[in-house]
N, CA, C and O of each residue as an XYZ file, in Angstrom:
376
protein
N    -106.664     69.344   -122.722
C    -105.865     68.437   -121.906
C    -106.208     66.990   -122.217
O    -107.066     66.649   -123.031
N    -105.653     66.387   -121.681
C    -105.708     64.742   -121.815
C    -106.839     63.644   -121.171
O    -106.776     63.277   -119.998
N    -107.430     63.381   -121.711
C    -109.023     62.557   -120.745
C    -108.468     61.497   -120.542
O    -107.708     60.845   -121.258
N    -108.961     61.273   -119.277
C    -108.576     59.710   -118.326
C    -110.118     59.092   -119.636
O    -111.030     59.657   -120.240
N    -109.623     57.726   -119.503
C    -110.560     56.947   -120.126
C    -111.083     55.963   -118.351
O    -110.218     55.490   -117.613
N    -112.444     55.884   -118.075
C    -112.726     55.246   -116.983
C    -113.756     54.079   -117.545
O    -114.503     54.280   -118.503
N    -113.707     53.097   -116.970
C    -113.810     51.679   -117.361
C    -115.338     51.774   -116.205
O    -115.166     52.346   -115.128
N    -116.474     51.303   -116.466
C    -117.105     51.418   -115.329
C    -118.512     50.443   -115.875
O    -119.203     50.555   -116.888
N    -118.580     49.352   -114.587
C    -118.809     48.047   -114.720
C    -120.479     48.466   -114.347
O    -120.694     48.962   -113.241
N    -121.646     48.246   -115.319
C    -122.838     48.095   -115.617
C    -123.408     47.703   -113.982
O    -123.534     46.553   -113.563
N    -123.720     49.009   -113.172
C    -124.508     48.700   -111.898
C    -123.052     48.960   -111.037
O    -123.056     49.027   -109.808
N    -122.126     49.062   -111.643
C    -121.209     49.939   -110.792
C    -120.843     51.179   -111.044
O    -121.430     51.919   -111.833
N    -119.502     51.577   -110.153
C    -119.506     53.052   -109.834
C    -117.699     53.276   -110.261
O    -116.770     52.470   -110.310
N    -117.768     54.480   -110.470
C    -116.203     55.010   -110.686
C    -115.825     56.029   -110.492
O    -116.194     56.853   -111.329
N    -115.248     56.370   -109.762
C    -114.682     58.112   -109.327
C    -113.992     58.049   -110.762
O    -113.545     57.168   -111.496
N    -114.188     59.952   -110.797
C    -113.247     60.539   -111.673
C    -112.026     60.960   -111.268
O    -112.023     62.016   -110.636
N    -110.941     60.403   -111.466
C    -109.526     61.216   -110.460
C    -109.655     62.530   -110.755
O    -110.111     63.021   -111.788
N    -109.124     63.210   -109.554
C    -109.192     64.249   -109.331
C    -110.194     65.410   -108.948
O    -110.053     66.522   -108.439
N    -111.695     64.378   -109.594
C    -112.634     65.497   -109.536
C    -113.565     65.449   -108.729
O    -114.112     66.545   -108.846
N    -114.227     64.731   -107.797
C    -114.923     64.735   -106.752
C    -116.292     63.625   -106.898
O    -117.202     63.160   -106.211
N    -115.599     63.555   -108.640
C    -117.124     63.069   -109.240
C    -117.317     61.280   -109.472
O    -116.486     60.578   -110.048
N    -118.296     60.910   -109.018
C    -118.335     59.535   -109.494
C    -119.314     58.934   -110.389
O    -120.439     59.370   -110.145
N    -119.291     58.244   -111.162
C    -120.240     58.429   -112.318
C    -120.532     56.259   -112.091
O    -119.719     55.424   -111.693
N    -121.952     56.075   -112.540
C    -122.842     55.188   -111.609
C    -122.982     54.846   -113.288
O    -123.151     55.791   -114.057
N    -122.895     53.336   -113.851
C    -123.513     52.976   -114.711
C    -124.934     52.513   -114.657
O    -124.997     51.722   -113.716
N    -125.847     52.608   -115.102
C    -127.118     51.945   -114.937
C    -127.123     50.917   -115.973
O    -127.225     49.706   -115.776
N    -126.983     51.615   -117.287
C    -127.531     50.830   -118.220
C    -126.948     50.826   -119.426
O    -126.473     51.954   -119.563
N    -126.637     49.937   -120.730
C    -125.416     50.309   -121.509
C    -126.276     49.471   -122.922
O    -126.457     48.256   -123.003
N    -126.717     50.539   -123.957
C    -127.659     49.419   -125.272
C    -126.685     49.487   -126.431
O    -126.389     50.611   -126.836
N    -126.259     48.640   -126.899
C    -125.472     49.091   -128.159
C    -125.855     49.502   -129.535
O    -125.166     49.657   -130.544
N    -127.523     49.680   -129.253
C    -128.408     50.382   -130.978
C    -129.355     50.643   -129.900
O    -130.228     49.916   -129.425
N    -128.951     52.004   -129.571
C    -130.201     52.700   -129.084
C    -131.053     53.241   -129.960
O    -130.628     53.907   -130.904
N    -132.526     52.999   -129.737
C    -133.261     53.668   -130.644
C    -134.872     53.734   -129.619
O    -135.256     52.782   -128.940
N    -135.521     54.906   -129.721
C    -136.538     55.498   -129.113
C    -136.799     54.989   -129.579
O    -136.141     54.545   -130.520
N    -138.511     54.488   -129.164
C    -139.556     53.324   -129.144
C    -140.870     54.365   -128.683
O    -140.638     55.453   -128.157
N    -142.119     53.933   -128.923
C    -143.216     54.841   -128.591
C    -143.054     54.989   -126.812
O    -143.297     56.062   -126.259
N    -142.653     53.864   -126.107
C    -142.810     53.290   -124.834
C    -141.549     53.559   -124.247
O    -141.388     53.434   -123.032
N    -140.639     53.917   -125.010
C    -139.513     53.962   -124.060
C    -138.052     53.787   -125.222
O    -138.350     54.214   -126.338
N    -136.835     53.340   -125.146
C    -135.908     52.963   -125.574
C    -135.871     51.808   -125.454
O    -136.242     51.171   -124.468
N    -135.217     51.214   -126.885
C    -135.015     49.867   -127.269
C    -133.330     49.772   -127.261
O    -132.640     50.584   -126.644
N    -132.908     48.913   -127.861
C    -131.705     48.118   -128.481
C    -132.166     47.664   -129.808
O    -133.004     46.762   -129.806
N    -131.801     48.090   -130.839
C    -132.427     47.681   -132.253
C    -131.545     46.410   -132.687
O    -132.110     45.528   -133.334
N    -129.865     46.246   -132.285
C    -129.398     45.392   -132.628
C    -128.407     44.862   -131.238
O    -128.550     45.033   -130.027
N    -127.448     44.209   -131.989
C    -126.351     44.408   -130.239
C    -124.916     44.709   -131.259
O    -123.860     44.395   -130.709
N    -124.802     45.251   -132.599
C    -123.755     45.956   -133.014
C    -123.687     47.708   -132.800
O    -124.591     48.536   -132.911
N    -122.687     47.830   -132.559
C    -122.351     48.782   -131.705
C    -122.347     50.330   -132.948
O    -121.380     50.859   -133.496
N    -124.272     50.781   -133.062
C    -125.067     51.461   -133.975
C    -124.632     52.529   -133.050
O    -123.524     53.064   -133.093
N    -125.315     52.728   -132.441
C    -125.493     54.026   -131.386
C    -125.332     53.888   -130.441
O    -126.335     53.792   -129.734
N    -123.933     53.780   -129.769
C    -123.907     52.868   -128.612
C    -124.229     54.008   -127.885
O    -123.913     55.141   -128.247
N    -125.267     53.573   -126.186
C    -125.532     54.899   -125.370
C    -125.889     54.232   -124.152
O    -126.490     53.159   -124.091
N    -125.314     55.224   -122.760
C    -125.359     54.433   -121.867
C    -125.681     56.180   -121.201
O    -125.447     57.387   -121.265
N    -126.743     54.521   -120.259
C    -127.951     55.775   -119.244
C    -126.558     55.699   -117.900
O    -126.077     54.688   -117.390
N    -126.280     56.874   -117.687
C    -125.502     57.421   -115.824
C    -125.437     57.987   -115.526
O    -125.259     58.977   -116.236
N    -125.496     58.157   -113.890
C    -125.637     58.869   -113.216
C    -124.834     59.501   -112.500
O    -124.295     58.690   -111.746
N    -124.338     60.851   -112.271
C    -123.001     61.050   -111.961
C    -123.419     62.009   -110.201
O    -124.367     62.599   -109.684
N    -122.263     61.698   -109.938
C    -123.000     62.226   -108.131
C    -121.333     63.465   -107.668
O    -120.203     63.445   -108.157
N    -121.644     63.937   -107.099
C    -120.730     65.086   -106.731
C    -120.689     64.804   -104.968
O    -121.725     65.209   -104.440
N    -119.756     64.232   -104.056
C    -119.530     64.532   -102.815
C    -120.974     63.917   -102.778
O    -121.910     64.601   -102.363
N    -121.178     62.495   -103.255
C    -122.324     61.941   -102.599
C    -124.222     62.460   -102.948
O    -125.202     61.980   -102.379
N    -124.223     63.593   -104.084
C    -125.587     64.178   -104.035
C    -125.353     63.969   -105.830
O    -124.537     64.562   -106.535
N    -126.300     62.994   -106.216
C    -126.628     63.210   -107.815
C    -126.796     64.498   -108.191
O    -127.564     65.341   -107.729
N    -125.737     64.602   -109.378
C    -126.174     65.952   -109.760
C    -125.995     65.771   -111.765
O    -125.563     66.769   -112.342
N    -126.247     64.866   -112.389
C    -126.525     64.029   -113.164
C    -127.115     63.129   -113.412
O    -126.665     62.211   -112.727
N    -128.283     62.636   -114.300
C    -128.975     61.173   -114.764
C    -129.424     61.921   -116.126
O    -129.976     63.001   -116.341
N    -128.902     60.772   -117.036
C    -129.188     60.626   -118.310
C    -128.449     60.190   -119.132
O    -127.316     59.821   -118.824
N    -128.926     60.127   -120.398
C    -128.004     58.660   -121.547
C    -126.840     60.234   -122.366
O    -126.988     61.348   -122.869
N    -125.874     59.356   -122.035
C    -124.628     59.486   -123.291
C    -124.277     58.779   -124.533
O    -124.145     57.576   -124.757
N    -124.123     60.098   -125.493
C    -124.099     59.117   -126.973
C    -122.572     58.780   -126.957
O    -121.810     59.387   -126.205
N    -122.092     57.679   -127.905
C    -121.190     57.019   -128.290
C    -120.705     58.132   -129.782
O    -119.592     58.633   -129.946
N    -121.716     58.256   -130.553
C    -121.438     58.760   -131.131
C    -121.492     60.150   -131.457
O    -120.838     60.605   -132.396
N    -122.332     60.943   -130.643
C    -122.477     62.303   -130.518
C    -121.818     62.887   -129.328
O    -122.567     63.523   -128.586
N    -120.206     62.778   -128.894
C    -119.310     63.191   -128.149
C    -119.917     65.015   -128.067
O    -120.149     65.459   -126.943
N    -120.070     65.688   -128.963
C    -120.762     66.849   -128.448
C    -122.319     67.099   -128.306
O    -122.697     68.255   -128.497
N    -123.153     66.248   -128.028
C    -124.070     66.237   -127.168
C    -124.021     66.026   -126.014
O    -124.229     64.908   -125.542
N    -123.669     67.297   -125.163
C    -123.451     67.103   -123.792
C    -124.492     67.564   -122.927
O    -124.672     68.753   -122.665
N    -125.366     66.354   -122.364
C    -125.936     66.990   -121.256
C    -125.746     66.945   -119.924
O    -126.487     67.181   -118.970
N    -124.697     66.622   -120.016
C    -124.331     66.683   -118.140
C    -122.609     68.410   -118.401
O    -121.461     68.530   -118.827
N    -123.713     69.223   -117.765
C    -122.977     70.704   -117.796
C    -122.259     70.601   -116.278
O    -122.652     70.323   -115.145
N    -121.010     70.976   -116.886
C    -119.744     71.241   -115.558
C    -119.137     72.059   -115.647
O    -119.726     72.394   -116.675
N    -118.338     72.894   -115.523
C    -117.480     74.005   -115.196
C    -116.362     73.128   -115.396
O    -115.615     73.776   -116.130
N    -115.767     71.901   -115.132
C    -114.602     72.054   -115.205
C    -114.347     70.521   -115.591
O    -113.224     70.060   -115.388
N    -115.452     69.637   -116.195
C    -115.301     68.247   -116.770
C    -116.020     67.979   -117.997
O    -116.912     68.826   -118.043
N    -116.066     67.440   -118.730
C    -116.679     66.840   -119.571
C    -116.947     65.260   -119.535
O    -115.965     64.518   -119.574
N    -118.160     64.746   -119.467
C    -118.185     63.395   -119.669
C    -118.508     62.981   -120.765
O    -119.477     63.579   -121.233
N    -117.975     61.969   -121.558
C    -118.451     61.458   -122.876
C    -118.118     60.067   -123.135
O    -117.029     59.632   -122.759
N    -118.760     59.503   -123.601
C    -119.119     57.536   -124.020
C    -118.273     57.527   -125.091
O    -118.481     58.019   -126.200
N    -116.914     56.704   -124.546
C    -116.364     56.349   -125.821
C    -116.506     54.828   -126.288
O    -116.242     54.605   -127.469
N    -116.892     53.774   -125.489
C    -117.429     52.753   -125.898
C    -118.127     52.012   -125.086
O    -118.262     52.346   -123.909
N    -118.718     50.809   -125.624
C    -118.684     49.771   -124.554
C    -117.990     48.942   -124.750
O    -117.484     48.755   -125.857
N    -117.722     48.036   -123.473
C    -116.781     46.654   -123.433
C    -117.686     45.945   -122.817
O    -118.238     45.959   -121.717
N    -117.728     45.020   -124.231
C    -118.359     43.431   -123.447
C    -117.845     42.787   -122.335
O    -116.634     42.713   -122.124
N    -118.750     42.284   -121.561
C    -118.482     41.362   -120.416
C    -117.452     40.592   -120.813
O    -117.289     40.148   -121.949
N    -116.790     40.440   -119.923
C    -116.042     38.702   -120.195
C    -116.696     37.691   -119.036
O    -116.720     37.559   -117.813
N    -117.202     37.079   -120.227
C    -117.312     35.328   -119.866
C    -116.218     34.537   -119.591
O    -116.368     33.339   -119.351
């Protein structure tokens, strides 16, 4: 079927139509790359773009963790009846 594309503003929130689900941006790096300490940003061209969120069902997280940009089938947020996947980021406007 056809995926809604949802726009969802860094520290904000976005229901999924139809599905109960709202998905919480935290955090959005455009060259993600593991670090001994944690995750970096290696550049700000859009390498691996991956964004850490959190997705909540009727109010109870039932999702946290990073989505790849470019690995659309690395899915770790398991649903029965959605798929979430990072198709980009959009820069702020200044």
């Amino acid at each position: 079927g056809a995926g809604h594309v949802l726009t969802v503003t860094l520290g904000g929130d976005a229901a999924v139509p139809g599905s109960g689900l709202t998905v919480h941006a935290t955090a959005f790096l455009p060259a993600l790359q593991v670090v001994s300490d944690g995750v970096t940003s290696a550049s700000n061209d859009p390498v691996n773009p991956a964004a850490l969120v959190s997705i909540s069902e009727a109010g109870k997280e039932i999702f946290r963790g990073w989505l790849f940009g470019n690995f659309p089938d690395m899915q770790p947020f398991e649903h029965p009846k959605f798929r979430i996947t990072l198709v980009e980021g959009v820069p702020a406007k200044g």
